[in-house]
CHARMM-style PDB file with segment names, atoms N, HN, CA, C and O in Angstrom:
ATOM      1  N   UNK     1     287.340 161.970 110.436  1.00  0.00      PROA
ATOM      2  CA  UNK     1     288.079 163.178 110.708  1.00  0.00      PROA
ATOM      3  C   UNK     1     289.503 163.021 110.156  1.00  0.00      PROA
ATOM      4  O   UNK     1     290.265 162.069 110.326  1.00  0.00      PROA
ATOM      5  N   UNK     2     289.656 163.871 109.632  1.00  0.00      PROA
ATOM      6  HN  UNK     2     289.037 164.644 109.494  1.00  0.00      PROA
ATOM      7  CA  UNK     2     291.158 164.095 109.107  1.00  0.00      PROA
ATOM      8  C   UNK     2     292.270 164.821 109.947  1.00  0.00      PROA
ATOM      9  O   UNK     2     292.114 166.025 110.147  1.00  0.00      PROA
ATOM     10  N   UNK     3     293.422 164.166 110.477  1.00  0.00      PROA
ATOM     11  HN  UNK     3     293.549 163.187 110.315  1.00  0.00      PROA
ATOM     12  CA  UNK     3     294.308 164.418 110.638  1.00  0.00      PROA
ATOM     13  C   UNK     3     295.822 165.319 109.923  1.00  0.00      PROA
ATOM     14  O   UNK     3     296.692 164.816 109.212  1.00  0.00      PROA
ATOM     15  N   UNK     4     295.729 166.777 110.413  1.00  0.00      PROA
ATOM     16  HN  UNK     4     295.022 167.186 110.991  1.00  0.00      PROA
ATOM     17  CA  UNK     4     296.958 167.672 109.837  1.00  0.00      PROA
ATOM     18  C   UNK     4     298.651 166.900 110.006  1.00  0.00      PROA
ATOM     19  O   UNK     4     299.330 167.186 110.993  1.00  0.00      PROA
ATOM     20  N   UNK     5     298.981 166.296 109.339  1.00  0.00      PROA
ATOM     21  HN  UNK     5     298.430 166.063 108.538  1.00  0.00      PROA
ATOM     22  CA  UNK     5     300.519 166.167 109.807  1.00  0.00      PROA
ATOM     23  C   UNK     5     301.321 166.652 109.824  1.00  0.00      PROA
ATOM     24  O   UNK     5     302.433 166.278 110.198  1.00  0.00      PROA
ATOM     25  N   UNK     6     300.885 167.953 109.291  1.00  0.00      PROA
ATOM     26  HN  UNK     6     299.982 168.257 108.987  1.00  0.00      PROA
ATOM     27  CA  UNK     6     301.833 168.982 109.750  1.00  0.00      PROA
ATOM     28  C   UNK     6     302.163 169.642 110.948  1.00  0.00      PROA
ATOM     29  O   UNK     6     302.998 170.506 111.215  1.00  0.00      PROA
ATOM     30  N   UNK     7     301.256 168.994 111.659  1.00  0.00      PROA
ATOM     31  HN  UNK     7     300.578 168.292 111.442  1.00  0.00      PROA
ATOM     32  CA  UNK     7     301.467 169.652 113.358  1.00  0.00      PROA
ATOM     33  C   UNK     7     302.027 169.092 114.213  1.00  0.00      PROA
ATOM     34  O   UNK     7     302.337 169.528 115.321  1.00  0.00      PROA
ATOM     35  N   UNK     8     302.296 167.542 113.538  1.00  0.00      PROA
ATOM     36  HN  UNK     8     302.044 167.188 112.637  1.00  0.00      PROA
ATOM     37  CA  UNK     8     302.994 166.686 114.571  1.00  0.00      PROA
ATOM     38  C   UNK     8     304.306 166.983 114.825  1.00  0.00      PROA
ATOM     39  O   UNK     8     304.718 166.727 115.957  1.00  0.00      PROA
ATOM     40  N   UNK     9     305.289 167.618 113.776  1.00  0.00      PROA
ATOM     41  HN  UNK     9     304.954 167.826 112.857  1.00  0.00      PROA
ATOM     42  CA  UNK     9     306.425 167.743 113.299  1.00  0.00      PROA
ATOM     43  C   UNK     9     306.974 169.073 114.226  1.00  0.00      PROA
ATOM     44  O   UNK     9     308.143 169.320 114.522  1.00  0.00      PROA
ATOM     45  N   UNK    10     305.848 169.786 114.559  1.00  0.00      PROA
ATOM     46  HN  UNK    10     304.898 169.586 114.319  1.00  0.00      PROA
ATOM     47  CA  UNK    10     306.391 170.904 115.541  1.00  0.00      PROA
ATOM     48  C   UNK    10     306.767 170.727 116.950  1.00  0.00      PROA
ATOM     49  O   UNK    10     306.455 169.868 117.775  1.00  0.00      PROA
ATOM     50  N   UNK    11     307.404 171.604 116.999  1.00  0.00      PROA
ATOM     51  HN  UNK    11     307.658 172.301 116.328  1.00  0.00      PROA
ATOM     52  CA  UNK    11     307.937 171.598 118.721  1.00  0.00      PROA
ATOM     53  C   UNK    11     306.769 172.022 119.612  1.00  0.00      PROA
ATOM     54  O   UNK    11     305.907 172.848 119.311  1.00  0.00      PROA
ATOM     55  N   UNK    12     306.863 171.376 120.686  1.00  0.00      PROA
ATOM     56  HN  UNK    12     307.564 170.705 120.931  1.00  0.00      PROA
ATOM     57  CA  UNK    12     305.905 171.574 122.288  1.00  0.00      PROA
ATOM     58  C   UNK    12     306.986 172.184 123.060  1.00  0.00      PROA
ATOM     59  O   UNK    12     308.110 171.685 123.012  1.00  0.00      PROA
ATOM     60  N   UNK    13     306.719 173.328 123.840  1.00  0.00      PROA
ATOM     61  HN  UNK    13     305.806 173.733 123.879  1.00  0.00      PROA
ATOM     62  CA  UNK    13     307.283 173.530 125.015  1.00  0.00      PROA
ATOM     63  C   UNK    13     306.437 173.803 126.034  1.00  0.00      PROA
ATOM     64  O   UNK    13     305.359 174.353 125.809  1.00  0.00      PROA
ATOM     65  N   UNK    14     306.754 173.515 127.055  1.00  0.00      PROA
ATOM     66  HN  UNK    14     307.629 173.068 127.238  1.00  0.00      PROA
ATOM     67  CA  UNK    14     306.050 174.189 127.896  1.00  0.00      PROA
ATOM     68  C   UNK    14     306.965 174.449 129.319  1.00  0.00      PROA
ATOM     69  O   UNK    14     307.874 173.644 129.520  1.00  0.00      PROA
ATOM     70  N   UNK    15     306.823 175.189 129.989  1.00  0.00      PROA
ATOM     71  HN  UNK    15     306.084 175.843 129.826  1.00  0.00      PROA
ATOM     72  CA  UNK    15     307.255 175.371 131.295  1.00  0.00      PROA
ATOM     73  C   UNK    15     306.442 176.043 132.205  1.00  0.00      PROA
ATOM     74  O   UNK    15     305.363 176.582 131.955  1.00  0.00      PROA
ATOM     75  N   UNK    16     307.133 175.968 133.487  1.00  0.00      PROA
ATOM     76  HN  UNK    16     308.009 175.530 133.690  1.00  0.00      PROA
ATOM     77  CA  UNK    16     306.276 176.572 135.022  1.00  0.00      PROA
ATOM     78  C   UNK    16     307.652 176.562 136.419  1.00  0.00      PROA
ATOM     79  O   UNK    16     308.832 176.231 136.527  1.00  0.00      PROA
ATOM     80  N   UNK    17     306.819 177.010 137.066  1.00  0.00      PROA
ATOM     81  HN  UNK    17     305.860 177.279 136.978  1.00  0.00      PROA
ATOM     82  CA  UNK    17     307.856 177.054 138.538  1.00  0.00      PROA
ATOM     83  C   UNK    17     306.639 177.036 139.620  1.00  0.00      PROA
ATOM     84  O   UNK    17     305.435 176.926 139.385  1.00  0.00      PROA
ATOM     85  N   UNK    18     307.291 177.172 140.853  1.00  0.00      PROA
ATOM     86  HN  UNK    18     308.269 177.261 141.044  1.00  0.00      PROA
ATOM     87  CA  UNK    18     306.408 177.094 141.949  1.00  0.00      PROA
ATOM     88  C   UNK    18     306.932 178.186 142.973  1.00  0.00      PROA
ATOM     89  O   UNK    18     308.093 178.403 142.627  1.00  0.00      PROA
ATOM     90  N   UNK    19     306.693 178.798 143.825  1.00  0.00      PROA
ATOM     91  HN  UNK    19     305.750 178.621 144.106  1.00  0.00      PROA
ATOM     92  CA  UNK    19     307.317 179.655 144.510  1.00  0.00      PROA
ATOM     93  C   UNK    19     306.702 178.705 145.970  1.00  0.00      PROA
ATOM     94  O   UNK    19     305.591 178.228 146.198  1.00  0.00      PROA
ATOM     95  N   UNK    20     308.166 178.706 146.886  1.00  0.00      PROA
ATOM     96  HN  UNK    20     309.070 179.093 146.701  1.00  0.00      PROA
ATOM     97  CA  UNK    20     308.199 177.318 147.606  1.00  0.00      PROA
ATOM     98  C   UNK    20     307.791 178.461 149.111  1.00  0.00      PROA
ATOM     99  O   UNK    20     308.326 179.561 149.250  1.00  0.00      PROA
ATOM    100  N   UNK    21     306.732 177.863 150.119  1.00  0.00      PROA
ATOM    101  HN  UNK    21     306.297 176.969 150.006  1.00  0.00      PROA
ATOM    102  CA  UNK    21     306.079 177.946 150.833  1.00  0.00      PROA
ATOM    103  C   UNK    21     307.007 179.039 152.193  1.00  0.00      PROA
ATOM    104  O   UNK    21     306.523 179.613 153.169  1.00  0.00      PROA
ATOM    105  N   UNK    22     308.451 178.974 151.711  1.00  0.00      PROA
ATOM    106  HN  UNK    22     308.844 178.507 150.919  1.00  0.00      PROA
ATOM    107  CA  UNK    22     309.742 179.880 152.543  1.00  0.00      PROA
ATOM    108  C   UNK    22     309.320 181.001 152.041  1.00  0.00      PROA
ATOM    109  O   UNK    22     308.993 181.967 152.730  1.00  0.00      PROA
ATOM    110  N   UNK    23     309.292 180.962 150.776  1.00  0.00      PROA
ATOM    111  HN  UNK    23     309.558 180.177 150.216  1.00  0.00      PROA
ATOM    112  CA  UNK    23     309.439 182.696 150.052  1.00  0.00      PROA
ATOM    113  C   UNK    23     307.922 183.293 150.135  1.00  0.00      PROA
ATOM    114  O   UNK    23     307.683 184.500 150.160  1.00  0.00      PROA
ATOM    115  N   UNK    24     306.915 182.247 150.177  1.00  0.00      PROA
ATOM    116  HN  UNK    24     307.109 181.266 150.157  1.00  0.00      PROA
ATOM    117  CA  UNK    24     305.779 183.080 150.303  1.00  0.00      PROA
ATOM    118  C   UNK    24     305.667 183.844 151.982  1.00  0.00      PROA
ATOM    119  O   UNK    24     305.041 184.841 152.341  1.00  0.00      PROA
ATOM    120  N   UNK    25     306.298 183.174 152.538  1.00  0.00      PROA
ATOM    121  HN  UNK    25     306.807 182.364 152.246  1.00  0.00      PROA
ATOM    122  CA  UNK    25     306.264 183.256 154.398  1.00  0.00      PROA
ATOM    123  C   UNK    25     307.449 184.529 154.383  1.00  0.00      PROA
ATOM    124  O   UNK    25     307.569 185.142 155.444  1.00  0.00      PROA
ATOM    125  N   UNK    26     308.045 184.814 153.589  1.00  0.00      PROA
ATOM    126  HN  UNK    26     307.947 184.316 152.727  1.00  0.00      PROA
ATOM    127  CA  UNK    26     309.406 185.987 153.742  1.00  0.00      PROA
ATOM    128  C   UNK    26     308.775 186.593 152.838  1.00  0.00      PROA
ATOM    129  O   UNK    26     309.389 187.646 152.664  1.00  0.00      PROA
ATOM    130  N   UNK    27     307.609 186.532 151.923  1.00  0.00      PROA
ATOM    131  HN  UNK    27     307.111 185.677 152.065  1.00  0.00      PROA
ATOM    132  CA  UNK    27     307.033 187.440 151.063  1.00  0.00      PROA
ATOM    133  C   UNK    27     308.840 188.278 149.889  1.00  0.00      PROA
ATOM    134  O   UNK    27     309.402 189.363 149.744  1.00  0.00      PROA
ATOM    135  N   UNK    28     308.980 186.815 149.390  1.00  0.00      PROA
ATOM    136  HN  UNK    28     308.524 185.933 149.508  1.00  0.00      PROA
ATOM    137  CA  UNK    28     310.184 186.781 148.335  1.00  0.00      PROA
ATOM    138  C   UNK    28     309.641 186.693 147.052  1.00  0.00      PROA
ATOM    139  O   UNK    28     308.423 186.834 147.167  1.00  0.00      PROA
ATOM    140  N   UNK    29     309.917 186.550 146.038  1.00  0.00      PROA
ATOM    141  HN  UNK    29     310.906 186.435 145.945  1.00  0.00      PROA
ATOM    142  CA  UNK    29     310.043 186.411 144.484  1.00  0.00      PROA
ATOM    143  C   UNK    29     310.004 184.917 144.444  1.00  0.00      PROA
ATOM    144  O   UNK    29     310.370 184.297 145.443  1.00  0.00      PROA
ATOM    145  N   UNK    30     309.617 184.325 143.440  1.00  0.00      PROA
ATOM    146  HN  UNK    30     309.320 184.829 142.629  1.00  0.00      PROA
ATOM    147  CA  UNK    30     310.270 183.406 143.136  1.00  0.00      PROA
ATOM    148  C   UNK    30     311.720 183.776 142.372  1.00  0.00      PROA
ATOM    149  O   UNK    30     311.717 184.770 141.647  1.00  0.00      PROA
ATOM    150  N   UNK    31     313.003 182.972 142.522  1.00  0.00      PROA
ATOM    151  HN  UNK    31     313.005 182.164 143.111  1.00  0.00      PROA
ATOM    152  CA  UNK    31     314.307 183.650 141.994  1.00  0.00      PROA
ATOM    153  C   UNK    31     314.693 182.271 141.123  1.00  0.00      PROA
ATOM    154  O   UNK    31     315.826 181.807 141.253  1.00  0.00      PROA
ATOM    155  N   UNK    32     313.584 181.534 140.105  1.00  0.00      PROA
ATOM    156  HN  UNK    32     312.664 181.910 140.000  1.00  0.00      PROA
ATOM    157  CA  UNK    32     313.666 180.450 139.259  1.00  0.00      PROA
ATOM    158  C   UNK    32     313.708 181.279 137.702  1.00  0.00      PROA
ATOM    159  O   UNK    32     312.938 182.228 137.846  1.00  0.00      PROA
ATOM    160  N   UNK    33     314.247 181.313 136.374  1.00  0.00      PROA
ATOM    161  HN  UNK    33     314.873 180.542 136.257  1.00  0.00      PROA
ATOM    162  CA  UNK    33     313.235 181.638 135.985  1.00  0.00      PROA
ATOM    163  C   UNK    33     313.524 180.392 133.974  1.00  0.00      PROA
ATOM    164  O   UNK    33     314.180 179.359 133.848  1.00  0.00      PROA
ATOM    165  N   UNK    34     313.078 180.814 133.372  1.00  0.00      PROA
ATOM    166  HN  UNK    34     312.545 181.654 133.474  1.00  0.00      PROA
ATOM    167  CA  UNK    34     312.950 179.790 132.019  1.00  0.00      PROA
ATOM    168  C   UNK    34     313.034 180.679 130.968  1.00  0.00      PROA
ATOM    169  O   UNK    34     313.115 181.899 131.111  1.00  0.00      PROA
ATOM    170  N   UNK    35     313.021 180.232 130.168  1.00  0.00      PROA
ATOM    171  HN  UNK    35     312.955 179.241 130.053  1.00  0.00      PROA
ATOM    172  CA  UNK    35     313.205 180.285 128.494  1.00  0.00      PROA
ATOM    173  C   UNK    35     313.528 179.757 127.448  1.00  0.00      PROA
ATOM    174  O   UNK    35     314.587 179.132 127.510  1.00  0.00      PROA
ATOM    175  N   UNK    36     312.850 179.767 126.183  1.00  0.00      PROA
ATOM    176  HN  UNK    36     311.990 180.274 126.133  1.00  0.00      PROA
ATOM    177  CA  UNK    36     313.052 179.319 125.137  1.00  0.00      PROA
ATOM    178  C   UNK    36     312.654 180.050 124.040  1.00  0.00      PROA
ATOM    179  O   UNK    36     311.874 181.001 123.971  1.00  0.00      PROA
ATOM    180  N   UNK    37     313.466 179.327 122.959  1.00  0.00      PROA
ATOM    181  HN  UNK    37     314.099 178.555 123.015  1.00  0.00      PROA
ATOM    182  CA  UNK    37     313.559 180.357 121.707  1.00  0.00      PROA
ATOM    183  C   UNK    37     313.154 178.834 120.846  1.00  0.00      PROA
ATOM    184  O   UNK    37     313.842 177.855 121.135  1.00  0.00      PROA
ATOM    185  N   UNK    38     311.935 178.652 119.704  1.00  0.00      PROA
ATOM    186  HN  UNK    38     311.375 179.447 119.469  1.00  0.00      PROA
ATOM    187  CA  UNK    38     312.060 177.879 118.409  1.00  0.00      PROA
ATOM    188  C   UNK    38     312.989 178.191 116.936  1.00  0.00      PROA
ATOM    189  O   UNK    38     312.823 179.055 116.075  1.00  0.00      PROA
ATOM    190  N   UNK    39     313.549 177.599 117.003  1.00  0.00      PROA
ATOM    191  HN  UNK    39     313.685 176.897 117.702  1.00  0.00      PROA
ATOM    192  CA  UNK    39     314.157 177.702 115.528  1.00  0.00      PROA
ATOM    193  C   UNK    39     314.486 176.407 114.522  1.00  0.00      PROA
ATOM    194  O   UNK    39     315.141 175.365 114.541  1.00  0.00      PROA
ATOM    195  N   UNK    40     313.562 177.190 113.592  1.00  0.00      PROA
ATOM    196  HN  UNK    40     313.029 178.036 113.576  1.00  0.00      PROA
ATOM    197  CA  UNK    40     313.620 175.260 112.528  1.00  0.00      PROA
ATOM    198  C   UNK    40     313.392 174.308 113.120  1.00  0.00      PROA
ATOM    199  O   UNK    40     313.870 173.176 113.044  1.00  0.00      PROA
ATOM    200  N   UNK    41     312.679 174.709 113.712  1.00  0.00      PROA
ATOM    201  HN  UNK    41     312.291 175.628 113.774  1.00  0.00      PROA
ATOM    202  CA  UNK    41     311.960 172.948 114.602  1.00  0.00      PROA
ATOM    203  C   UNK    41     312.903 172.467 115.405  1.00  0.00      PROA
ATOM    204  O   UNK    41     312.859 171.288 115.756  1.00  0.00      PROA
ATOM    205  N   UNK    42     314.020 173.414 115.868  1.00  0.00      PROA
ATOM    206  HN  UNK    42     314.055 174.371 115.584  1.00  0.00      PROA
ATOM    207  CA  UNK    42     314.760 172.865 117.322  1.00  0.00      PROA
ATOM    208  C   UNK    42     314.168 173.817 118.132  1.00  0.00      PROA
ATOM    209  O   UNK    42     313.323 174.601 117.699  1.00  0.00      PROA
ATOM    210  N   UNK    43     314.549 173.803 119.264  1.00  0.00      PROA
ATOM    211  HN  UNK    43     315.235 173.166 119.615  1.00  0.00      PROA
ATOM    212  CA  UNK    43     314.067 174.160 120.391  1.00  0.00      PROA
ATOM    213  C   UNK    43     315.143 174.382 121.583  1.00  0.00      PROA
ATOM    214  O   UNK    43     315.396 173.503 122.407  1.00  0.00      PROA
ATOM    215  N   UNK    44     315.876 175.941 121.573  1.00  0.00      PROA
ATOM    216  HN  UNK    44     315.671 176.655 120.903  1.00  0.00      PROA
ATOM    217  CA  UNK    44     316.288 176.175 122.740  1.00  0.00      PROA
ATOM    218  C   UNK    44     315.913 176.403 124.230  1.00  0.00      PROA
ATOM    219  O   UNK    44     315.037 177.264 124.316  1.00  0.00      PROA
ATOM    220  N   UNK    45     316.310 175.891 125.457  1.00  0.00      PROA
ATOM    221  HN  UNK    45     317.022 175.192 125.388  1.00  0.00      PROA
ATOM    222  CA  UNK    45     315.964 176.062 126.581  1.00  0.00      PROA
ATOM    223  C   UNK    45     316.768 176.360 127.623  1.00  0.00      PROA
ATOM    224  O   UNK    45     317.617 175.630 128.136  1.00  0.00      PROA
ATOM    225  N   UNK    46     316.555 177.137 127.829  1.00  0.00      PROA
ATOM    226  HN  UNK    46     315.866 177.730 127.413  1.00  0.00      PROA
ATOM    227  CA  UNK    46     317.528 177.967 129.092  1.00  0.00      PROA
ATOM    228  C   UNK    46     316.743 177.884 130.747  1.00  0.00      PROA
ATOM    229  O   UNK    46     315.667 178.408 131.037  1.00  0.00      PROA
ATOM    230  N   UNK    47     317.412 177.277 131.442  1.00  0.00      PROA
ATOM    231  HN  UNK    47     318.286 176.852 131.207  1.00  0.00      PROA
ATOM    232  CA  UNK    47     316.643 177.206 132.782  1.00  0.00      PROA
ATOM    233  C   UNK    47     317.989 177.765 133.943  1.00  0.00      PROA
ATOM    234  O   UNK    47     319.117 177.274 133.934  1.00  0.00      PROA
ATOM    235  N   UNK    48     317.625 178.655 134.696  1.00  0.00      PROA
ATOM    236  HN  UNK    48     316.708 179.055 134.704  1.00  0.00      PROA
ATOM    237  CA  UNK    48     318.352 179.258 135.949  1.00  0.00      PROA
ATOM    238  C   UNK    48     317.279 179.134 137.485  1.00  0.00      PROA
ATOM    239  O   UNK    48     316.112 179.415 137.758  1.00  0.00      PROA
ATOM    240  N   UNK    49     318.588 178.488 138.290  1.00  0.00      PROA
ATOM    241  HN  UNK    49     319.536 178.260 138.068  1.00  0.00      PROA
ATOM    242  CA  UNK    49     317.986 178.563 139.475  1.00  0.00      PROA
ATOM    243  C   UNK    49     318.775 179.915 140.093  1.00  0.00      PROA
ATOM    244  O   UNK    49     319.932 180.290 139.905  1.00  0.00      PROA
ATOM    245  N   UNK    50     317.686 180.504 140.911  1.00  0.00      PROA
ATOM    246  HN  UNK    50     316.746 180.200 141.063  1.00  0.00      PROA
ATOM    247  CA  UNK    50     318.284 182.440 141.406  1.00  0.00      PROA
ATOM    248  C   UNK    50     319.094 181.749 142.890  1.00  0.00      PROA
ATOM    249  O   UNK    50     319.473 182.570 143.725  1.00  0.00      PROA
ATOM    250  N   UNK    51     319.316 180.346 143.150  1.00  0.00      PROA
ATOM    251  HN  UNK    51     319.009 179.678 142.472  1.00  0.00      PROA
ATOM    252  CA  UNK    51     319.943 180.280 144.427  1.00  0.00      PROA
ATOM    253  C   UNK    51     319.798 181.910 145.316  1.00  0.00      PROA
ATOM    254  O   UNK    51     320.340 183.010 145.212  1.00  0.00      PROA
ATOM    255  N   UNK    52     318.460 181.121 146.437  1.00  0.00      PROA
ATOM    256  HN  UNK    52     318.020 180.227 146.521  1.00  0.00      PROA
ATOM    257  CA  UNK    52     318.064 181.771 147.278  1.00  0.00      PROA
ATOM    258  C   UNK    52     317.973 182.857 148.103  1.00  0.00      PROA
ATOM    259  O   UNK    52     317.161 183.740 148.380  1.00  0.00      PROA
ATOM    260  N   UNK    53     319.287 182.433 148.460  1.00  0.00      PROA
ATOM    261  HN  UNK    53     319.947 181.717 148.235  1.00  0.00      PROA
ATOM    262  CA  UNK    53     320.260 183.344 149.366  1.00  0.00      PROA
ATOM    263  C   UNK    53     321.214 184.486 148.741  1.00  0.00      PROA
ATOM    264  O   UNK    53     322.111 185.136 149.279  1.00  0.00      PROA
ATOM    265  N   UNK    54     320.853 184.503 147.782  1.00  0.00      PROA
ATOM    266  HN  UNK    54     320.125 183.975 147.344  1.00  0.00      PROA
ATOM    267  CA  UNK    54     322.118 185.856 146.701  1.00  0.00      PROA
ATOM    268  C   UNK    54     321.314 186.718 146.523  1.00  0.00      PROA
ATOM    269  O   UNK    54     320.190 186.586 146.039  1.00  0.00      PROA
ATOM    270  N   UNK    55     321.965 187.946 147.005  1.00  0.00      PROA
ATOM    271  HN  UNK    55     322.878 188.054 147.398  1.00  0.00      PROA
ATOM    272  CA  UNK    55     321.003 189.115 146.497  1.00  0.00      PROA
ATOM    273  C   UNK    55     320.573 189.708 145.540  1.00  0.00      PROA
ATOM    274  O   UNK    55     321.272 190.688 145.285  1.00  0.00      PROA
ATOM    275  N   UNK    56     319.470 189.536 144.662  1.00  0.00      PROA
ATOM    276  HN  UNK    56     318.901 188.739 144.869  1.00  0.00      PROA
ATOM    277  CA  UNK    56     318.927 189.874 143.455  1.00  0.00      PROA
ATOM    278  C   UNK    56     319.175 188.756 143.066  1.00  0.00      PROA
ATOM    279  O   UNK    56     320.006 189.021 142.197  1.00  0.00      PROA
ATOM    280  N   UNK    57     319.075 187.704 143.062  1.00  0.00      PROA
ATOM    281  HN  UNK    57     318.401 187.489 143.768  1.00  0.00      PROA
ATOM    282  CA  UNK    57     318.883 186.545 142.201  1.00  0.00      PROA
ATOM    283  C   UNK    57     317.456 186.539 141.583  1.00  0.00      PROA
ATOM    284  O   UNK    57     317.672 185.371 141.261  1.00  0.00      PROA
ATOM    285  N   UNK    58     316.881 186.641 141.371  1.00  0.00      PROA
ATOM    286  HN  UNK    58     316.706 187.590 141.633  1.00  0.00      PROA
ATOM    287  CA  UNK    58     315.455 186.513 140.702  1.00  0.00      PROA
ATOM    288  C   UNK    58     315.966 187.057 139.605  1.00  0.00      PROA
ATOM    289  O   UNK    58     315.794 186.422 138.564  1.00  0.00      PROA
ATOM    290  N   UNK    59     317.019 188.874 139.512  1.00  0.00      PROA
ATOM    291  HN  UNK    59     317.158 189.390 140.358  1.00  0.00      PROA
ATOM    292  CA  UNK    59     316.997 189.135 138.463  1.00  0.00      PROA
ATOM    293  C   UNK    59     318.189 188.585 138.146  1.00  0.00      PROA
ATOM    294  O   UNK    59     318.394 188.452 136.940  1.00  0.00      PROA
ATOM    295  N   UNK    60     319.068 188.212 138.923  1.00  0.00      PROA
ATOM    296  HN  UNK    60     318.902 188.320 139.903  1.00  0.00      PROA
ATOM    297  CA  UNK    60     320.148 187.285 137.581  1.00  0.00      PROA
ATOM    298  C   UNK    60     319.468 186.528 137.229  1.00  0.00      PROA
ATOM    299  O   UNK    60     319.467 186.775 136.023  1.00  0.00      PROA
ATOM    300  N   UNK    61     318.704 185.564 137.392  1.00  0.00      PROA
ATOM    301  HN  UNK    61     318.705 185.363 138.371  1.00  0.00      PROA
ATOM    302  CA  UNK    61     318.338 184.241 136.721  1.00  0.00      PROA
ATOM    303  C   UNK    61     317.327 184.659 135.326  1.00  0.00      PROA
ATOM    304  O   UNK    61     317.469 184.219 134.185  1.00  0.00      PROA
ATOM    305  N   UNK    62     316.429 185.504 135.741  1.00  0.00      PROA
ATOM    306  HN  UNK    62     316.315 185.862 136.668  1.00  0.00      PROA
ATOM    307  CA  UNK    62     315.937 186.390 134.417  1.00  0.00      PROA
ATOM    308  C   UNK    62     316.755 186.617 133.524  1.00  0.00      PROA
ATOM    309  O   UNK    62     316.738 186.023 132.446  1.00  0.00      PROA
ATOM    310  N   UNK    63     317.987 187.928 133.989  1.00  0.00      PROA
ATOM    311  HN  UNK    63     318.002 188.410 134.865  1.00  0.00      PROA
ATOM    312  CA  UNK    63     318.960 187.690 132.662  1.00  0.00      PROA
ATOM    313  C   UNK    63     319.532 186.987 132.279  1.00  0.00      PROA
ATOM    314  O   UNK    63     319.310 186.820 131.080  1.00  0.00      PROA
ATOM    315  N   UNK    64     320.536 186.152 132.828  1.00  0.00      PROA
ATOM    316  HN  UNK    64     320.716 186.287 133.803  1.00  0.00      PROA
ATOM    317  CA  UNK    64     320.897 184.840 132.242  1.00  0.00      PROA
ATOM    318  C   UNK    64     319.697 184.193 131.209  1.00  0.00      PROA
ATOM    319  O   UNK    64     320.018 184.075 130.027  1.00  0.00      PROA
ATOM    320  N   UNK    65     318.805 183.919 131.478  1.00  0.00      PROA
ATOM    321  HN  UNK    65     318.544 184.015 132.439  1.00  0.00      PROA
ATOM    322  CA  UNK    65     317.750 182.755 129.981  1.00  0.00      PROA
ATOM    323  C   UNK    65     317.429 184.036 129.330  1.00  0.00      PROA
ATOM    324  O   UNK    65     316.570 183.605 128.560  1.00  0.00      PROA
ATOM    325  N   UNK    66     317.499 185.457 129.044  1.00  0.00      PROA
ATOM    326  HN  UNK    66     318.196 185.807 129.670  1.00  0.00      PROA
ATOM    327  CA  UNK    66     317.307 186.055 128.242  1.00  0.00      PROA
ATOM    328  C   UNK    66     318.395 186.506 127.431  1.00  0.00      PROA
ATOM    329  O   UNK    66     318.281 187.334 126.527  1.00  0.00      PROA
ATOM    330  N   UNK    67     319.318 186.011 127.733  1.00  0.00      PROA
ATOM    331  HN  UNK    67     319.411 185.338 128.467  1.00  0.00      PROA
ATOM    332  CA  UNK    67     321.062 186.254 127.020  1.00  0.00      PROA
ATOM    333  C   UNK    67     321.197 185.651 125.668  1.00  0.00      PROA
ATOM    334  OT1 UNK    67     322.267 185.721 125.065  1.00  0.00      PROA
TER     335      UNK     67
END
């Protein structure tokens, strides 16, 4: 089998969150959220925590990694 080496050279991202066992019990959002952009084989990453307790944090933290 032949091996592409052109695939090694690319970027992996991956991400996830968890929505923590408080917010499912207050029936909340998760207020985490991620992003990334590839360019030329770098790799931007933007991560916001919505700190809990602020109102509408889910959607600041959304806009912030989409900025």
């Amino acid at each position: 089998m032949r091996r592409d080496r052109t695939l090694i050279n690319l970027p992996f991202v991956m991400g996830g969150f968890v929505i923590s066992p408080s917010h499912l019990r207050e029936n909340l959002p998760c207020q985490d959220a991620c992003a990334y952009k590839v360019s030329q084989n770098k790799v931007i990453v933007a991560v916001a925590d919505g700190h809990g307790s602020a109102s509408k944090s889910s959607e600041g933290a959304t806009f912030v990694v989409k900025l």
